[in-house]
N, C-alpha and C positions, 0 to 999 in steps of 0.2 A: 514751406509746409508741404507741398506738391511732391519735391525732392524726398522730403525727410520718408515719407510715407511710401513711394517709390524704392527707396532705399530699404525700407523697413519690409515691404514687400519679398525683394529680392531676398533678403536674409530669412525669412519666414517659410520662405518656396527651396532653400538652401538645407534649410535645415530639415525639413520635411523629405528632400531627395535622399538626403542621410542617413535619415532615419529608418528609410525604405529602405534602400541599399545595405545595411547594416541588419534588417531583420533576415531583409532576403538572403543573407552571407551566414549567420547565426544559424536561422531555421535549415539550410542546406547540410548546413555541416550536422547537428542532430539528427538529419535522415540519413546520414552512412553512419550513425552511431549504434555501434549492439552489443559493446561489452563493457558499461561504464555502470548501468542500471537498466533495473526491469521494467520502467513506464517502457525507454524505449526499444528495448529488446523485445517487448510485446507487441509494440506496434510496428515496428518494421521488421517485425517476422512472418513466415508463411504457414502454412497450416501446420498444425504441430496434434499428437494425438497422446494423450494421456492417460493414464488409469486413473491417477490424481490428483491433480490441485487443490494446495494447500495457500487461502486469502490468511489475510485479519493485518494486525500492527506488530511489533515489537513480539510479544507473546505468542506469535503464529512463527515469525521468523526465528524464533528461540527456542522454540520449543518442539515441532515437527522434526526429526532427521529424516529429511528425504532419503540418505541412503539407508535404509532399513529398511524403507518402502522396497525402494528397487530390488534386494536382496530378497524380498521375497516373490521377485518377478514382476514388482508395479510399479510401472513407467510412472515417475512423479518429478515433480518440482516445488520447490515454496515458494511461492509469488509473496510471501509476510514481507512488510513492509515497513522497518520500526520508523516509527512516528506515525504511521499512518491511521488513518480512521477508516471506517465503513464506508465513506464518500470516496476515496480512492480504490478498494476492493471493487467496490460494484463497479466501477470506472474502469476498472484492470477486466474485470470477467465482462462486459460489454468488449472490449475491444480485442479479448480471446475468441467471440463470438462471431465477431466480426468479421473475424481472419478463418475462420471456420474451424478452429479449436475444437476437435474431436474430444469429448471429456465426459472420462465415465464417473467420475465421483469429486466432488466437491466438499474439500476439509475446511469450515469455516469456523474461526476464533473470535466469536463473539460473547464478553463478557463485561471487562470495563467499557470499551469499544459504545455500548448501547445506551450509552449515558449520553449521547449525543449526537447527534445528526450535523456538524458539522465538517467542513475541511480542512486537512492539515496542511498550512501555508506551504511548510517545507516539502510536502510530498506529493500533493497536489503539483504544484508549480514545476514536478517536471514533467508533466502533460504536457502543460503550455505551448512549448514550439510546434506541436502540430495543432493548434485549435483553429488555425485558419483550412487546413486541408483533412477533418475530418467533424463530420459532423457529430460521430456519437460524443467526442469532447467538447464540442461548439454546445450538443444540447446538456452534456453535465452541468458546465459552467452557468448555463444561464439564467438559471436562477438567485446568481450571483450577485450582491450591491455594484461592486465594481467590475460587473461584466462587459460595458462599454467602455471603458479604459482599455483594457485589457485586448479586449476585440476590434477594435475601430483605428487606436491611434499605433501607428506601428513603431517599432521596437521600444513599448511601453510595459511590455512582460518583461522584457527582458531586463528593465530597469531596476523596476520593481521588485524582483524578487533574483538580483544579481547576485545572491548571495550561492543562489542551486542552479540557475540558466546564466550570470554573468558570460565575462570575459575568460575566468578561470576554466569554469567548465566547455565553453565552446573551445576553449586552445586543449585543453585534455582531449575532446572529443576530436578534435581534427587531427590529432596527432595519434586516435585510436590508443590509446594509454588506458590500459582496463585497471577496473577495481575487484575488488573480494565481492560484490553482490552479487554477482553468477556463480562463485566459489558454493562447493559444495551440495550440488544441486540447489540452490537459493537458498540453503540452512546455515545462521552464521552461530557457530557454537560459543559460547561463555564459558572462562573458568571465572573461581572463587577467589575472592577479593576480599584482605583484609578490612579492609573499612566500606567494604559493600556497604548499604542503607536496610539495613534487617527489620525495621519497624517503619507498618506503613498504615494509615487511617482512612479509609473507603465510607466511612460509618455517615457521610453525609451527602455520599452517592447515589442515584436512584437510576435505573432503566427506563427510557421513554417508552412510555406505552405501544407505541406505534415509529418505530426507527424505520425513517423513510427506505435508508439504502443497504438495511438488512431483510427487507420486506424487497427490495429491489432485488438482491443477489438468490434469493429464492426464490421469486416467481423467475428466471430467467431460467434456471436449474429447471424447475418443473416442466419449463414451456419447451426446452430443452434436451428431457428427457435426460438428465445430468442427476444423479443420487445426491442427495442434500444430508450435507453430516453438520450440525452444528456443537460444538463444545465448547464448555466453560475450563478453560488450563487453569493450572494447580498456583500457589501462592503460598508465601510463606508462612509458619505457625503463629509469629506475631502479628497478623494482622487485626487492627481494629474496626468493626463493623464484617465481619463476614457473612452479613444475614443478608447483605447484598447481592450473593447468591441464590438467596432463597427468592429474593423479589423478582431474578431476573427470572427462574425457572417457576415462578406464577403468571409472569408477563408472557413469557416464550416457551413454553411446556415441553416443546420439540427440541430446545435446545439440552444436553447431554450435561449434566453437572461433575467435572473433572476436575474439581477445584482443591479435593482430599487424596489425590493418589500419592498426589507428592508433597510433603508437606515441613519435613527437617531439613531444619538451615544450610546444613552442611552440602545440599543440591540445589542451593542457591547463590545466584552472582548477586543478587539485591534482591528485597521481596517480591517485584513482581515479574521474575525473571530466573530461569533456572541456568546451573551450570550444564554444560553437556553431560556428565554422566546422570543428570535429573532429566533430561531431555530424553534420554534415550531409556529410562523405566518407564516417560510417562509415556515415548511412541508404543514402547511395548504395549503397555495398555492397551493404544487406541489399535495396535494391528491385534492382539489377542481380542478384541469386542466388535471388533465391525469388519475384519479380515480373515480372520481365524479360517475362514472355509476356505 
């Protein structure tokens, strides 16, 4: 028995050195990574100075064309993040802040988005490899069920959500093998697709009262002295329940209701998602009403 537990020891202390070794070989390689995605492009960049920053999910990244900004002389990027949620935004403008992200104006796409105060696994999760050497990620995380997992046993992120930090993406990344997500100044454009998804039902959606990490992205702006734009983007004509807009802009009054500029199918990839030439009437929009000067 003495032996077997002895033995059992050694294989326990074995795999523990591996595991160490293995995070520490993963997390290395994500800190020389800067063109594969924008968690880490943001966090191991250096101070950077913009006119505008453009957060939110899929509908931020779809629908802002940073190059129209620029064209009219405003240093921009789209930080939109499809999939993501408001718990990634605020998480990305924290670690702009950080780095001391000089930022005159803040485009925020808050609409479906406010329906909830959670994390998106997939987008979230590429934070991850730096939450042991950065605390504003150590404190996003921790109000997390499984924030001890995650924090304590090592290369248990990496396990866990191998699907966006695997083996796959740490060989991409050592190999500096870039993607389209820095294409474009961060704007990924859509065309029109025949069997796009044109009918969509919100009608049982509501806005939380009080969205922890859109009340987050705002007070940092304010404390920041950063102009704060909030907007509701547009959706297609079939949608079911669009009074969901009415609830959000009674919950959030400040927030900008942009949900009718564009509204014919034919500037649409799927309902809640335009094609680029819909992208670019609605940036018109937003640069004729809050740029115009």
């Amino acid at each position: 028995m003495k032996r077997f537990l002895i033995y059992l020891s050694k294989v326990l202390f074995l795999l523990i050195l591996i595991a160490v070794v293995l995070d520490g070989i993963y997390t290395y390689v994500f800190y020389q990574s800067k063109n594969r995605g924008k968690a880490e492009a943001v966090f191991n960049s250096q101070q950077q100075k913009y006119d505008v920053v453009v957060l939110g999910s899929s509908r931020a990244n779809n629908h802002f064309v940073a190059q129209m900004f620029q064209d009219k002389g405003l240093k921009t990027f789209n930080y939109g993040m499809s999939g993501g949620h408001l718990f990634e935004a605020s998480l990305m403008l924290k670690l702009m802040i950080e780095r001391k992200y000089v930022i005159k104006n803040i485009i925020l796409e808050a609409d479906l988005n406010l329906a909830n105060d959670n994390e998106s696994e997939a987008i979230s999760a590429m934070f991850l490899p730096f939450i042991h050497n950065s605390e504003i990620i150590k404190n996003h995380f921790e109000c997390k069920t499984y924030f001890n997992e995650l924090y304590y046993i090592p290369f248990y992120r990496y396990v866990k959500f191998g699907a966006v930090i695997g083996f796959r993406e740490m060989f991409f990344s050592a190999i500096q093998k870039k993607t389209n997500a820095l294409d474009n100044l961060g704007y990924y454009p859509l065309e029109k697709h025949k069997n796009g998804n044109m009918k969509n039902n919100i009608i049982n959606l509501n806005p939380l009262p009080h969205n922890k990490y859109y009340e987050e992205i705002k007070n940092i702006c304010k404390v920041n002295n950063i102009n704060f734009i909030a907007v509701m983007t547009p959706m297609c004509e079939n949608v079911i329940g669009m009074n969901y807009f009415d609830k959000v802009k009674k919950a959030y009054p400040e927030i900008h209701n942009y949900e009718n500029v564009v509204v014919q199918d034919k500037y649409f990839s799927s309902c809640g998602h335009m094609t680029d030439s819909g992208a670019r009437l609605f940036t018109a929009r937003i640069l004729k009403d809050f740029f115009g000067k």
